[in-house]
C-alpha positions, 0 to 999 in steps of 0.5 A: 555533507549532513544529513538533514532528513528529519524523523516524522514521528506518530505521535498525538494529533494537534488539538485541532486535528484530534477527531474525539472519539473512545478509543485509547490513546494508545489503541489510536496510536496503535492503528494508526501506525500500522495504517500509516505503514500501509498507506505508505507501502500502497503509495510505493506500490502505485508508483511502481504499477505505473512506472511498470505500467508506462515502461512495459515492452511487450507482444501483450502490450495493450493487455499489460499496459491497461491491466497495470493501469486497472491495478494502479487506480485500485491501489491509489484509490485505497490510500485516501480510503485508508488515510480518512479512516486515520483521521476518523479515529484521531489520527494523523496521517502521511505529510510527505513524500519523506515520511513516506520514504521513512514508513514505506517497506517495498524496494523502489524499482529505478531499473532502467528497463524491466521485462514484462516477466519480471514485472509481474513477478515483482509485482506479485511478490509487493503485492503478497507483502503487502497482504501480508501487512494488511492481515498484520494489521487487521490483526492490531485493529482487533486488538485496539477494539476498531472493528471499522478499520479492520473491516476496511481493510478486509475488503482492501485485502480482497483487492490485494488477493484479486490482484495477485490473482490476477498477476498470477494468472498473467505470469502463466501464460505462453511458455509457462504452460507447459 
């Protein structure tokens, strides 16, 4: 059978779609590839906060089930944030579960059953990533003269180091004490 994925490319945005602005082109193509990056990354990491997040079996069910949920509504609240800044500067952003398919960087998590322990362990470890990338690309904004991206995404990064904190903190209790 052939593969029939299509490529989903950065490229300049349609005549109707290009948000005038003094950006370079280059700086524009620039953000908004790094952005698009994240945004699909904060589209697998929510998935992944709600499958945990509807499949956690555990003596701290209530406390895991609504922290997971806390977790998962910050991070889908960030795309739309990330997503409109693209568009503010001339950019195009994510069409499709493919093109997410195609930018994202997390693994998908299809294991049939996951520990709690497990859970947040792997959460933290998407979550530190994704941190990672969001200092990366604070970084490029720097470099392409977009200080509004950048600053948005300081403060997203504040909501990635809170939730790591807070994971961190979970994934410390009982046994791990000692």
């Amino acid at each position: 059978m052939e593969n029939t994925k299509s490529v989903v490319k950065s490229s300049a945005a349609p005549r109707q779609l290009a948000t005038p602005t003094d950006l370079k082109p280059e700086e524009v193509r620039a953000v908004t590839e790094v952005v698009n990056r994240l945004v699909a990354d904060a589209f697998a990491l929510y998935v992944k906060t709600k499958n945990f997040h509807w499949h956690v079996a555990s003596s701290h069910f209530r406390d895991y089930h609504l922290l997971l949920d806390e977790q998962a509504d910050a991070i889908f609240n960030s795309i739309d944030v990330l997503a409109e800044r693209v568009r503010r500067i001339g950019g195009t952003t994510i069409r499709s579960i493919s093109h997410i398919l195609e930018l994202q960087t997390l693994k998908d998590d299809n294991d049939d059953f996951v520990l709690p322990e497990e859970m947040i362990r792997r959460l933290i470890a998407d979550n530190r990533h994704i941190a990672e990338n969001q200092r990366a690309a604070i970084e490029v904004c720097d470099q392409s003269r977009d200080t509004p991206t950048g600053n948005i995404l300081q403060e997203i990064l504040d909501q990635t180091e809170k939730r790591i904190w807070f994971l961190h903190a979970v994934s410390q209790g009982g046994h791990n004490m000692e």
